[in-house]
N, C-alpha and C positions, 0 to 999 in steps of 0.2 A: 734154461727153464723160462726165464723171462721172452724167448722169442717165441716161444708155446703157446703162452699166454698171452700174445700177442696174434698168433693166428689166431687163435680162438674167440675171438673178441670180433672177428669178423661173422659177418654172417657165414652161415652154411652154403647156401646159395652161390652166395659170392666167389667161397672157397674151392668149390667144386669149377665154378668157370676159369678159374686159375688152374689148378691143378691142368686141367683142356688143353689151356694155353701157352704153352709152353716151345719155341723155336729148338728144333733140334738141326747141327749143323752137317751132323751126317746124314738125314732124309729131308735135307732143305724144305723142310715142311715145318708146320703147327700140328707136335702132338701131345699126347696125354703123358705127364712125369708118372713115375711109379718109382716105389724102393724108394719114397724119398724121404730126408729129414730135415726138419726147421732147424735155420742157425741164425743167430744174430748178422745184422748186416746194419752198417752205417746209416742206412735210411728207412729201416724197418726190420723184415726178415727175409730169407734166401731159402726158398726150395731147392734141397740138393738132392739131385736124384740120377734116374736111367731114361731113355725114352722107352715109350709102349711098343715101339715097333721093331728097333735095332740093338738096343740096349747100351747104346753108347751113353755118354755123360751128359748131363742135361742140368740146368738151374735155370729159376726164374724167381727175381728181386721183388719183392711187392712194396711199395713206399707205404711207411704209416706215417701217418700223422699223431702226434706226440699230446 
């Protein structure tokens, strides 16, 4: 719950250029996560999710500042 509350805290804006940005390493590209869910991570939160094109596994870390 606390990492919830921690994306949320970001701008919208913001959150939406993340979700974008995301390496996936089956379409060696930058794509958009989907299916995904916030979990705590050592240095903030962890988008875990699929990618938009292939649907393989995908996550991306966002550092917060505490």
């Amino acid at each position: 719950m606390e990492a919830n509350k921690m994306w949320l805290s970001l701008p919208k804006d913001f959150r939406k250029q993340l979700i974008a940005n995301v390496y996936c390493t089956n379409c060696s590209d930058i794509v958009t996560i989907t299916d995904f869910i916030i979990v705590d991570h050592p240095v903030g939160v962890m988008l875990d999710g699929k990618c938009e094109n292939c649907g393989n596994k995908v996550a991306r870390v966002v550092e917060m500042d505490e």
